[in-house]
FILO-427959 format. One record per atom (N, C-alpha, C): residue number from 1; x, y, z; atom name. Coordinates in steps of 0.001 Angstrom, whole numbers, plus 500000, padded with zeros to 6 digits. Layout:
REM residues N
+-----+--------+--------+--------+----+
|   k |     px |     py |     pz |  a |
+-----+--------+--------+--------+----+
| NUM |      X |      Y |      Z | CA |
...
+-----+--------+--------+--------+----+
***
This chain:
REM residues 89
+-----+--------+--------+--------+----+
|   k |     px |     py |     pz |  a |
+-----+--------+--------+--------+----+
|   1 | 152027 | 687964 | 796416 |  N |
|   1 | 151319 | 688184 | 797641 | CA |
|   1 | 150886 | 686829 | 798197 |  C |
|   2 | 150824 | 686656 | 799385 |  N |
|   2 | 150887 | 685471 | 799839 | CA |
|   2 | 149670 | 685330 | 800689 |  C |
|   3 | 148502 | 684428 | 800209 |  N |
|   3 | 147096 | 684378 | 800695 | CA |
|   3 | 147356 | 683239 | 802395 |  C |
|   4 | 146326 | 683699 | 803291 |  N |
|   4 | 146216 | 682798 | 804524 | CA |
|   4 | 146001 | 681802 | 804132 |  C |
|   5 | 146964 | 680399 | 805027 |  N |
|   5 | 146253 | 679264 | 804639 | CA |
|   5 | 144966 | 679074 | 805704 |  C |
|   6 | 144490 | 680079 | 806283 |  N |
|   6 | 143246 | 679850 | 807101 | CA |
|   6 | 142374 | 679438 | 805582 |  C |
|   7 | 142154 | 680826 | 804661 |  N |
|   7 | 141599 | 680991 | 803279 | CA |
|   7 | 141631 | 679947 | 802614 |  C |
|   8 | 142861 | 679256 | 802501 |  N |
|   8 | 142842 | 678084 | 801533 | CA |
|   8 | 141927 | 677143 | 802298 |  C |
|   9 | 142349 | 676855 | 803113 |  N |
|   9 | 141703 | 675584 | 803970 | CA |
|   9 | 140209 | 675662 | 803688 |  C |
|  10 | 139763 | 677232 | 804122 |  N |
|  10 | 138380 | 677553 | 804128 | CA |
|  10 | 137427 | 677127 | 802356 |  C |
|  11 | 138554 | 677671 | 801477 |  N |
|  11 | 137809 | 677282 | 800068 | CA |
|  11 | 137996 | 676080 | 799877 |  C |
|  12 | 139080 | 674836 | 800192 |  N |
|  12 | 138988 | 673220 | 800571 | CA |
|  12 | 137982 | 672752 | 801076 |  C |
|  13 | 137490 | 673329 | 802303 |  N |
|  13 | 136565 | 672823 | 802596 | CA |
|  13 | 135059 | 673109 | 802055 |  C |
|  14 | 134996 | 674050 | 801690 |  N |
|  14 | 133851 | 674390 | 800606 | CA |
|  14 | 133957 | 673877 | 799388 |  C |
|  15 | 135220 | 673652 | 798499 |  N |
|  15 | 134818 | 672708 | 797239 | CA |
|  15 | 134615 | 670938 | 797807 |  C |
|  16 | 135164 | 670754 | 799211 |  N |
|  16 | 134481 | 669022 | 799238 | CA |
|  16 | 133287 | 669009 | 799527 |  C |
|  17 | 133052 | 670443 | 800593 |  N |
|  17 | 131406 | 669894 | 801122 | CA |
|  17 | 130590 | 669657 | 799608 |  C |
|  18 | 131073 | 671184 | 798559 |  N |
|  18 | 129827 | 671022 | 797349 | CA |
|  18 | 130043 | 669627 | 796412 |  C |
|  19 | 131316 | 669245 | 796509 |  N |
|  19 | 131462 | 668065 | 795732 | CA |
|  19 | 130299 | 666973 | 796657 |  C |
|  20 | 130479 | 666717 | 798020 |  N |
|  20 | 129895 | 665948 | 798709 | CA |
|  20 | 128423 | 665619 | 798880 |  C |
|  21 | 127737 | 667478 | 798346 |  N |
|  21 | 126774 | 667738 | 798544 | CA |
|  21 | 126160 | 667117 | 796628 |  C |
|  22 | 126707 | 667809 | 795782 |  N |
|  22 | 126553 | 666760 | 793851 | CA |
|  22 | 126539 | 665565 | 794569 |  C |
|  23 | 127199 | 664948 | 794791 |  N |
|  23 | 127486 | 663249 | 794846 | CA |
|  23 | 125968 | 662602 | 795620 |  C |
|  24 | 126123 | 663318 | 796964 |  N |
|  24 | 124749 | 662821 | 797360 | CA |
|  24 | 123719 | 663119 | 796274 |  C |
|  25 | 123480 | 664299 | 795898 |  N |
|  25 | 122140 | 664548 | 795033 | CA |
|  25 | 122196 | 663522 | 793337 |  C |
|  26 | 123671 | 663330 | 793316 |  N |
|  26 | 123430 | 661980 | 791458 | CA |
|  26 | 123160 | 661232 | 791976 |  C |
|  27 | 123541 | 660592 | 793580 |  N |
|  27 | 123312 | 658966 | 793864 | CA |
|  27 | 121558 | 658934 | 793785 |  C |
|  28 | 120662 | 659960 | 794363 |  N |
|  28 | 119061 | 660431 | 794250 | CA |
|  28 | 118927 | 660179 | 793048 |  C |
|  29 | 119562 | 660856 | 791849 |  N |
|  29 | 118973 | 661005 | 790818 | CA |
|  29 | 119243 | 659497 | 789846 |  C |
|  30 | 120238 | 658406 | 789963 |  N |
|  30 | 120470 | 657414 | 789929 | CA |
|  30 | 119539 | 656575 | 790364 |  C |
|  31 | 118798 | 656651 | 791565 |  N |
|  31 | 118239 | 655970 | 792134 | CA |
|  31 | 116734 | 655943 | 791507 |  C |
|  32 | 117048 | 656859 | 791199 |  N |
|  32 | 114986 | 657131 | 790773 | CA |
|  32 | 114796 | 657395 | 789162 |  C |
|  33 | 116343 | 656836 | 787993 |  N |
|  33 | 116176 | 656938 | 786816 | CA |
|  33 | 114808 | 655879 | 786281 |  C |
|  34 | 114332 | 656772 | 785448 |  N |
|  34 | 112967 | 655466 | 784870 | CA |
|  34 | 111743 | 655553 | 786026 |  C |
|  35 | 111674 | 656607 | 786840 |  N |
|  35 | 110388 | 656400 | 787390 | CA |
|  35 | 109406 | 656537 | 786556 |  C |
|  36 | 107890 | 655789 | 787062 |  N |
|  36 | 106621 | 656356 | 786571 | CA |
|  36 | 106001 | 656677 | 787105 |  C |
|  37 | 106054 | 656851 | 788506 |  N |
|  37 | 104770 | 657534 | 789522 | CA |
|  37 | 105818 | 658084 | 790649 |  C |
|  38 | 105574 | 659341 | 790474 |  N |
|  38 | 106332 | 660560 | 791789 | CA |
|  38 | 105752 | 660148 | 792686 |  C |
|  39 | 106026 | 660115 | 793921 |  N |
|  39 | 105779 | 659095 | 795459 | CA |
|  39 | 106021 | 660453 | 796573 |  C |
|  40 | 105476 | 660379 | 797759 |  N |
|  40 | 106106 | 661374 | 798364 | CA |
|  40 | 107205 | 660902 | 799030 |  C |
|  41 | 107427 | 660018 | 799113 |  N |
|  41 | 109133 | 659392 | 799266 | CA |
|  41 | 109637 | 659890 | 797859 |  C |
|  42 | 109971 | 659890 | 796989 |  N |
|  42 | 110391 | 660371 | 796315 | CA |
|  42 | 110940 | 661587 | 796147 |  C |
|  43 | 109622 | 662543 | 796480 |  N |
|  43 | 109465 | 664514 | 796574 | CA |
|  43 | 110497 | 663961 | 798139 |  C |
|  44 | 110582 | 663720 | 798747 |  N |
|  44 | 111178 | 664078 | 800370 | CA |
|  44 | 112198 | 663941 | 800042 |  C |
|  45 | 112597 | 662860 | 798954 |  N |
|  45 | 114402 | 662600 | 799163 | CA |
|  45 | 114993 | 664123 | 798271 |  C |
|  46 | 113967 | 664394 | 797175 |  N |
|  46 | 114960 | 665638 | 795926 | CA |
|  46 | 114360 | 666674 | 796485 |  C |
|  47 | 113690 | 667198 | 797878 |  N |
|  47 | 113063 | 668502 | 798106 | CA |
|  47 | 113191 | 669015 | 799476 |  C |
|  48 | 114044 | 669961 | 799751 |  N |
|  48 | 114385 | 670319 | 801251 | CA |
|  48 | 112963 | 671014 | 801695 |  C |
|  49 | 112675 | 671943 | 800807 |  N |
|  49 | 111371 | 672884 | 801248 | CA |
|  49 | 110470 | 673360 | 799953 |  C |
|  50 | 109399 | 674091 | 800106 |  N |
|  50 | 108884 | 674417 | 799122 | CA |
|  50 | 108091 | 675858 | 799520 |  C |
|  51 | 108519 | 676839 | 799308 |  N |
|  51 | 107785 | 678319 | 799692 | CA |
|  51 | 106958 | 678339 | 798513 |  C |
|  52 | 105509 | 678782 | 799040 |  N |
|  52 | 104248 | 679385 | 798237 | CA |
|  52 | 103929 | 680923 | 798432 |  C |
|  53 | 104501 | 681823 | 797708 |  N |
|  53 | 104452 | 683410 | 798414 | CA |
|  53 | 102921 | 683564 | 797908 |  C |
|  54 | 102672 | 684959 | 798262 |  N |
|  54 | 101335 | 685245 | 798359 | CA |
|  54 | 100852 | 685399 | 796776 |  C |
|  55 | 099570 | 685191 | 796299 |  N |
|  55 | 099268 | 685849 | 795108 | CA |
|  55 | 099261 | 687097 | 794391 |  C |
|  56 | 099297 | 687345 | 793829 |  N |
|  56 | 099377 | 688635 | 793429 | CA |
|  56 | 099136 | 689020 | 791711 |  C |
|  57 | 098759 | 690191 | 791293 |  N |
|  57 | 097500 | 690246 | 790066 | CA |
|  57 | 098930 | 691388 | 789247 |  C |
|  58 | 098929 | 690629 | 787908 |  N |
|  58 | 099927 | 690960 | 787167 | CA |
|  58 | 099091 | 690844 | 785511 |  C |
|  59 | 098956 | 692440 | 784909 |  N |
|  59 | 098744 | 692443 | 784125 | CA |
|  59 | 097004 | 691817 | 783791 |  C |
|  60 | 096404 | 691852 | 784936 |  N |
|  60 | 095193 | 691830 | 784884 | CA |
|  60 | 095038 | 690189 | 785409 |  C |
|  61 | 096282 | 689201 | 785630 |  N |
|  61 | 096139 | 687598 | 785839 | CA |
|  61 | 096444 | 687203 | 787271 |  C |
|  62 | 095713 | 686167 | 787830 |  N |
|  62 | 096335 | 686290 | 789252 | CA |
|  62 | 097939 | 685043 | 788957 |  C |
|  63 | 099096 | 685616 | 789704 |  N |
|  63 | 100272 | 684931 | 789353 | CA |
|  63 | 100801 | 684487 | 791237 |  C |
|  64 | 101089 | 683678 | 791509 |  N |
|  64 | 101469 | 682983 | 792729 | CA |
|  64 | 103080 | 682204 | 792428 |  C |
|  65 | 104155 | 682784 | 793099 |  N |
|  65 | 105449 | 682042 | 792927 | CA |
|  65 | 105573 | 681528 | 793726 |  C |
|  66 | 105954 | 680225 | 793507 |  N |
|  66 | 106333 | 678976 | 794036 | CA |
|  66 | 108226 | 678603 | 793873 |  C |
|  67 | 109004 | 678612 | 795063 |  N |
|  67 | 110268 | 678327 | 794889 | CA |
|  67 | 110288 | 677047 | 795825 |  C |
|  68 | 111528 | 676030 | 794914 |  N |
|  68 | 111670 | 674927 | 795275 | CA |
|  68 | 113246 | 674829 | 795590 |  C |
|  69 | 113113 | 674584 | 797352 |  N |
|  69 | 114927 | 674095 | 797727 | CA |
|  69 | 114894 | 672974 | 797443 |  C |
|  70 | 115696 | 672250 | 797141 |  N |
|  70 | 116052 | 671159 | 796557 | CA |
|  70 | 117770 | 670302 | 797859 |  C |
|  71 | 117479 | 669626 | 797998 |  N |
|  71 | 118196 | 668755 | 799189 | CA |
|  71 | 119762 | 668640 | 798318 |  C |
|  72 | 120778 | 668947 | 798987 |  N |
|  72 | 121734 | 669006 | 798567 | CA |
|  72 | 122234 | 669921 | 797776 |  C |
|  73 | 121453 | 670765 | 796642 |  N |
|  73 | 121550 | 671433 | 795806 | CA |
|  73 | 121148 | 673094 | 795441 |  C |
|  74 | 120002 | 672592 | 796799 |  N |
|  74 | 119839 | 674819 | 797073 | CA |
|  74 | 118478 | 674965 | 795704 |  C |
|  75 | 118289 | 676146 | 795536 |  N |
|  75 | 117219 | 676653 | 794979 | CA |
|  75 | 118093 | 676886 | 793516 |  C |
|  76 | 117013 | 676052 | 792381 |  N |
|  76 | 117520 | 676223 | 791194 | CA |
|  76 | 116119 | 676787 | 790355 |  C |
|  77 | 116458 | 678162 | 789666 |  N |
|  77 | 115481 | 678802 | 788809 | CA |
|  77 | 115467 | 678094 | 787473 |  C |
|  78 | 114518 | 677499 | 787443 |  N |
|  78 | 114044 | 677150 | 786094 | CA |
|  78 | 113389 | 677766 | 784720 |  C |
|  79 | 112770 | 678740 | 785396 |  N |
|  79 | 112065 | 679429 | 784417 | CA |
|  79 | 112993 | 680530 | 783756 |  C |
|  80 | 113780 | 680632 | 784418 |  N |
|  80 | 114898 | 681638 | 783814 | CA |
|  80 | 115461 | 681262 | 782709 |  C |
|  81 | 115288 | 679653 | 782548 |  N |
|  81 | 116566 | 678981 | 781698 | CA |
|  81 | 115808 | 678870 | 781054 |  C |
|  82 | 114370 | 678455 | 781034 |  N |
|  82 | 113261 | 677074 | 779874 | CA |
|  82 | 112364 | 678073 | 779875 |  C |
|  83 | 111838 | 679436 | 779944 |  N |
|  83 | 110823 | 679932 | 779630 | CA |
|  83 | 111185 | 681160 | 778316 |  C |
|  84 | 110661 | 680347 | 777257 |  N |
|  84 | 111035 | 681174 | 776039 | CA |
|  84 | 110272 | 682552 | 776348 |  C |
|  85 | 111021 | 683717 | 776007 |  N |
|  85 | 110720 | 685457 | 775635 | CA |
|  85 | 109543 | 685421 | 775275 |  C |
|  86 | 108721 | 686132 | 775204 |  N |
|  86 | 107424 | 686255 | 774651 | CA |
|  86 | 107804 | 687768 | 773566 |  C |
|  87 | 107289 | 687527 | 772159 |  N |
|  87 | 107730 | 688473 | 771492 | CA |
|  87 | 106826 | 689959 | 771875 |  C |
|  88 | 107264 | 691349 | 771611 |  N |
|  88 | 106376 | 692169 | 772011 | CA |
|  88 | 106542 | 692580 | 773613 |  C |
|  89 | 106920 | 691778 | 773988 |  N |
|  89 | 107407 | 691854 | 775413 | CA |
|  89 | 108622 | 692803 | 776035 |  C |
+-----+--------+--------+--------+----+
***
């Protein structure tokens, strides 16, 4: 079966933009290896936006989520990856 090269073109141009879009975000992360004091030049270059949703009472605690876009790279969940299970849970 023989796919459009509209299609191809279209996924070409989506693997350079994301390649284009990594490259900008290592040259950032290159740039700022060995910091010791976060700057808000710093937060501006690795942070497109930062949403604070409303609070809200979980399990008797007040809990507030905070998501971070990140410039070049889109919204990456962290806690998904680095927040160990709680046993009993």
């Amino acid at each position: 079966m023989k796919r459009p090269v509209k299609a191809d073109q279209q996924e070409v141009d989506t693997y350079e933009q994301d390649k284009s879009d990594f490259d900008s975000f290592a040259a950032i992360i290159r740039k700022y290896v060995g910091i010791k004091e976060l700057t808000p030049t710093i937060v501006n270059e690795f942070i497109k936006k930062i949403i604070v949703h409303a609070p809200e009472k979980v399990d008797g605690k007040r809990v507030q989520k905070v998501d971070i876009v990140f410039n070049f790279v889109g919204e990456i969940n962290f806690l998904s990856a680095a927040q160990p299970k709680r046993q009993g849970a």
